[in-house]
GUVO-171521 format. One record per residue (C-alpha): residue number from 0; residue in one letter; x, y, z. Coordinates in steps of 0.2 Angstrom, whole numbers, plus 5000, padded with zeros to 4 digits. Layout:
N
{NUM A {X Y Z}},
...
END
This chain:
271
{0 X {5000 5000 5000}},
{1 X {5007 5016 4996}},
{2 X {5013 5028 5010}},
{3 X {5005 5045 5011}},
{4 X {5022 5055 5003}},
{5 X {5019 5045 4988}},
{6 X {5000 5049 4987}},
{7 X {5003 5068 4990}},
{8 X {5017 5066 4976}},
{9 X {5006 5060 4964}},
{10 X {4993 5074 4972}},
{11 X {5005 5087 4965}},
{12 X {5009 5081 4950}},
{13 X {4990 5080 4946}},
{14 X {4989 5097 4951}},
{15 X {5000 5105 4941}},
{16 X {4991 5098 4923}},
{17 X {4972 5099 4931}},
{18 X {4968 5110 4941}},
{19 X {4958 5124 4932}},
{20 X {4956 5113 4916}},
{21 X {4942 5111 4904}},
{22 X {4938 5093 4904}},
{23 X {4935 5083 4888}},
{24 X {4933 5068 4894}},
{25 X {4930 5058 4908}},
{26 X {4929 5038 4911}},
{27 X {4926 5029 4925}},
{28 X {4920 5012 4918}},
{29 X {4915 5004 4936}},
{30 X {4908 5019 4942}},
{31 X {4887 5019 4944}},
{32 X {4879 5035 4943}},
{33 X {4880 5053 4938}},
{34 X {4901 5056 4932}},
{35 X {4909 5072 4929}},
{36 X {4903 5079 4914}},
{37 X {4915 5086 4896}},
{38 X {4916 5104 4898}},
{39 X {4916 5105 4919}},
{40 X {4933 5112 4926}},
{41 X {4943 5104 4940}},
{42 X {4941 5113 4953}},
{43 X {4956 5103 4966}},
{44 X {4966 5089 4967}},
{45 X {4970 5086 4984}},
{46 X {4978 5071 4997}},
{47 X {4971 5067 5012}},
{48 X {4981 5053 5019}},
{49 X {4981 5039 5009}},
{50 X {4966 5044 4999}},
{51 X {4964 5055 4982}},
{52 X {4950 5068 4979}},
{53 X {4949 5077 4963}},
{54 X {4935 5089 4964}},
{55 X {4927 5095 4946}},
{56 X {4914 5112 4947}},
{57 X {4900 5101 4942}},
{58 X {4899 5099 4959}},
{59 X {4907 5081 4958}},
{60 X {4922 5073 4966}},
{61 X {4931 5060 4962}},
{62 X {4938 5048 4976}},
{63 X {4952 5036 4972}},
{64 X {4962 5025 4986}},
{65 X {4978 5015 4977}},
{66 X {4981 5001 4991}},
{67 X {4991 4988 4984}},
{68 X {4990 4988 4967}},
{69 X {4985 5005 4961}},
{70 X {4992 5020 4952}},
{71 X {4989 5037 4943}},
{72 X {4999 5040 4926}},
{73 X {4998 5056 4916}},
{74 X {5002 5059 4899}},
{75 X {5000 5072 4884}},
{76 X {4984 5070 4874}},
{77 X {4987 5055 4860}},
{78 X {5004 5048 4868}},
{79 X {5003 5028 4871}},
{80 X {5000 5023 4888}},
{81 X {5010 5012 4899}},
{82 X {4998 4998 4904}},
{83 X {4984 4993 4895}},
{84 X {4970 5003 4891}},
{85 X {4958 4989 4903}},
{86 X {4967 4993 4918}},
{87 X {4961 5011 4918}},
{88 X {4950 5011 4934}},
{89 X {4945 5030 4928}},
{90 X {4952 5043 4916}},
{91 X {4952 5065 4919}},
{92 X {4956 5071 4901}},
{93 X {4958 5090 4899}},
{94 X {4962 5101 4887}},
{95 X {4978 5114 4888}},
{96 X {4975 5129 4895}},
{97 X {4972 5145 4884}},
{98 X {4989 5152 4888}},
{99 X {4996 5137 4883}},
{100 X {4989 5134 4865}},
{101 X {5005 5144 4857}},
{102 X {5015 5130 4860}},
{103 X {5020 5118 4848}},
{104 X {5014 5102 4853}},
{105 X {5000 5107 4865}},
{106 X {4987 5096 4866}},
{107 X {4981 5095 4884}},
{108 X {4984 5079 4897}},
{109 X {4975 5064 4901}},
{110 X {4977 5056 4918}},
{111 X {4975 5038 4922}},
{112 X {4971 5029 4938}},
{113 X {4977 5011 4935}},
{114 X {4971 4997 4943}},
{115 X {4963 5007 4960}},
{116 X {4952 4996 4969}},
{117 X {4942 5010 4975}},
{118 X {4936 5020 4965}},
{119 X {4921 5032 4968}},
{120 X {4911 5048 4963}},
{121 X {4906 5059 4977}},
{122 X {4890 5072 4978}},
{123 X {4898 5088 4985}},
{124 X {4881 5090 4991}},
{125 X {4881 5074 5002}},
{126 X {4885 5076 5019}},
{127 X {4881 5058 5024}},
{128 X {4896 5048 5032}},
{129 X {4910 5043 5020}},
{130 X {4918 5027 5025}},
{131 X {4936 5028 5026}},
{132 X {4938 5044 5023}},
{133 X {4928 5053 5037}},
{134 X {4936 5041 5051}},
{135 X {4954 5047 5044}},
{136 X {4964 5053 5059}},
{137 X {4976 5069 5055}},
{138 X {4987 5072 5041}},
{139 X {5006 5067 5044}},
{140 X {5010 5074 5028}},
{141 X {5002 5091 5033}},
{142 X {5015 5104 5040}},
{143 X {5001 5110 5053}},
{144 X {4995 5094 5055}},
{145 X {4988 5092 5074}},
{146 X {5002 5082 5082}},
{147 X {4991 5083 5099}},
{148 X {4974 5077 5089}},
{149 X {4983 5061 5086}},
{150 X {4989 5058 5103}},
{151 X {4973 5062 5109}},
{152 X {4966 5048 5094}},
{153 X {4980 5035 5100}},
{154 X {4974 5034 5116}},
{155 X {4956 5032 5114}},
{156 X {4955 5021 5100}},
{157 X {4972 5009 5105}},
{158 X {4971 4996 5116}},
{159 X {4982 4993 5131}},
{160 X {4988 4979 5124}},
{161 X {4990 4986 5106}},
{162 X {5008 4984 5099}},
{163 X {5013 5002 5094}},
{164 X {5019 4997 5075}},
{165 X {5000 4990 5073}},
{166 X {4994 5006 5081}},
{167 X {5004 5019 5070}},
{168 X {4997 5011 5054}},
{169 X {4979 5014 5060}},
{170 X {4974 5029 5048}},
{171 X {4960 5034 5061}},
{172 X {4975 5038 5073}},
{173 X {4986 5047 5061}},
{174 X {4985 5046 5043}},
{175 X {4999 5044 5030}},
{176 X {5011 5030 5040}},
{177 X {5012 5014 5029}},
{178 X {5024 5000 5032}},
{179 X {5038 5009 5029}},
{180 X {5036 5025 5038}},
{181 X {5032 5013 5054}},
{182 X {5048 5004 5053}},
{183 X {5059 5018 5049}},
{184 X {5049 5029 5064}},
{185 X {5052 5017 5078}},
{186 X {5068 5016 5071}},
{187 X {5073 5033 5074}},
{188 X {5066 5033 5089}},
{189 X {5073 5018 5097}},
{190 X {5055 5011 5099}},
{191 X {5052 4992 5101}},
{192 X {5039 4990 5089}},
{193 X {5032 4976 5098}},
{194 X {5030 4983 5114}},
{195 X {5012 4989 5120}},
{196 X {5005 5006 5118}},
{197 X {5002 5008 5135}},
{198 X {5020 5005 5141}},
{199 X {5023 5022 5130}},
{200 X {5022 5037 5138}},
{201 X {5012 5051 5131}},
{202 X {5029 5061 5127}},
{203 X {5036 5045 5117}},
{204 X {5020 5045 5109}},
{205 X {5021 5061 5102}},
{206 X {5038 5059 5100}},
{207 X {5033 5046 5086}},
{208 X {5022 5056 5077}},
{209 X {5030 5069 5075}},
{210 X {5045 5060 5067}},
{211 X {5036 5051 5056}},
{212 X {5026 5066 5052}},
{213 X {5043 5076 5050}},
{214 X {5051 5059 5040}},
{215 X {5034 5060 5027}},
{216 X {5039 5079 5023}},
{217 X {5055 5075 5019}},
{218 X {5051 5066 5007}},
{219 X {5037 5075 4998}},
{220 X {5048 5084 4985}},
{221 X {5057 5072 4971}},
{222 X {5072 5061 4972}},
{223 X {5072 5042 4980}},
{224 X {5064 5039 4998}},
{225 X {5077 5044 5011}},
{226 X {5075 5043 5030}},
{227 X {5093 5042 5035}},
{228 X {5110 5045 5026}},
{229 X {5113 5033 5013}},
{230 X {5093 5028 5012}},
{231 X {5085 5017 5025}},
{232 X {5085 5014 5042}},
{233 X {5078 4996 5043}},
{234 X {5065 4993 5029}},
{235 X {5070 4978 5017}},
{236 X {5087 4978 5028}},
{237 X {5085 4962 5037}},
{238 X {5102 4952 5038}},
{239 X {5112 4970 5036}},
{240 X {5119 4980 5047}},
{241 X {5111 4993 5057}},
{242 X {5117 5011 5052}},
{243 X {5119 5015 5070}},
{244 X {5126 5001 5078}},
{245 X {5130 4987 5067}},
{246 X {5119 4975 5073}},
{247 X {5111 4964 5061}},
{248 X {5093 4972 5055}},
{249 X {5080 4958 5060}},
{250 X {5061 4955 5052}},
{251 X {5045 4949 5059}},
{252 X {5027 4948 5053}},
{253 X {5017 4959 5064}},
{254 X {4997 4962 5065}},
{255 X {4991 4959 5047}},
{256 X {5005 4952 5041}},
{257 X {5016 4967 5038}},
{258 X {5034 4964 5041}},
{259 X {5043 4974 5055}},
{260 X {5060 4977 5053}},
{261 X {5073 4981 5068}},
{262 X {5088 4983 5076}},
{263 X {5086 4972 5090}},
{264 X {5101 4984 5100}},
{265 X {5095 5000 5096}},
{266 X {5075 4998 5101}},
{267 X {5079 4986 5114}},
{268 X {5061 4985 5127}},
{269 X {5065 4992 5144}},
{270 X {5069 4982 5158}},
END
């Protein structure tokens, strides 16, 4: 499942070629129900966790979450796609913007949501409960993001007994942590990942969200995933050494099997 960086990546680069376009076309083949008609404007594209919202002035909003197997591509008007044409899930075609029909080669964008198992259309209208989205706990990815929202959110919906690397990943706690951003947080942090939430104190809890929000916002901007000199802490470092101490990263399966990776030296339990 991609991590919320890469979902506010993709956010931005959809901004930049639709927000404010004329659409031409719009295709959502599994979608039932009213779409976003040729000729509306996108209105935003923003990120809110994991999930992506393109709103269109027709009063229309399209919801898309990539979880495991889903992606946005975008390309100029005519160019050949790189997957096939079945795996589109839902495509945003715009034309170019008036300023931008002097140049040679102009011919708007079209942007392609492959293989996204949800895929939705939204009434802006509806205020009714939207699962998934409305349960979403604060934004890591956020600069202002409410670091003491989420604490507050950690210790009402965690359990006592609640490993801390299964809690970080709940997205009604915090949202944006994926498996990486867990790993690589406790990490830094020197955190057990198996060790109970309520063995944490609430300044190590914050503690924590706070550097995997300030680990996520590093890495908003372009260029590979880096959370420590050279790359990576942990993740997909079992066997090698540990950039702090040279003990030998160690991997676990943990709550739905995710794999946790560790120093077993560095996030050593208390006592």
């Amino acid at each position: 499942m991609p991590e919320g960086d890469t979902i506010h990546r993709s956010a931005a680069r959809l901004r930049t070629v639709l927000e404010g376009r004329t659409v031409t076309r719009f295709e959502a083949p599994r979608v039932v129900g009213r779409t976003p008609s040729a000729g509306s404007t996108v209105t935003s594209v923003e990120a809110k966790g994991k999930h992506l919202l393109i709103a269109f002035s027709d009063g229309l909003t399209l919801h898309t979450h990539m979880r495991m197997t889903g992606s946005w591509h975008i390309y100029r008007t005519g160019e050949r796609w790189r997957k096939a044409p079945w795996m589109a899930r839902a495509v945003v075609a715009v034309a170019p913007r008036s300023e931008d029909r002097s140049g040679p080669g102009d011919s708007g964008y079209e942007a392609v949501c492959f293989n996204a198992p949800v895929v939705e259309i939204h009434d802006q209208r509806d205020r009714s409960p939207k699962p998934g989205l409305d349960s979403l706990g604060p934004d890591l990815c956020l600069p202002d993001v409410d670091l003491d929202g989420a604490v507050e959110r950690m210790a009402t919906l965690a359990g006592p007994e609640d490993e801390i690397a299964n809690v970080l990943l709940d997205q009604r706690v915090a949202a944006g942590i994926g498996n990486i951003y867990k790993s690589e947080t406790l990490h830094a942090c020197g955190v057990d990942p198996f060790m109970p939430v309520s063995e944490l104190d609430v300044d190590t809890r914050r503690r924590l969200l706070a550097t995997a929000s300030r680990l996520l916002r590093a890495n908003l901007g372009t260029g590979p995933r880096t959370t420590v000199d050279g790359g990576l802490g942990v993740y997909g470092r079992r066997g090698r050494p540990c950039r702090r101490c040279g003990t030998p990263i160690r991997s676990a399966r943990q709550g739905q099997n995710r794999t946790t990776y560790w120093c077993p030296s560095c996030q050593r339990r208390p006592g």
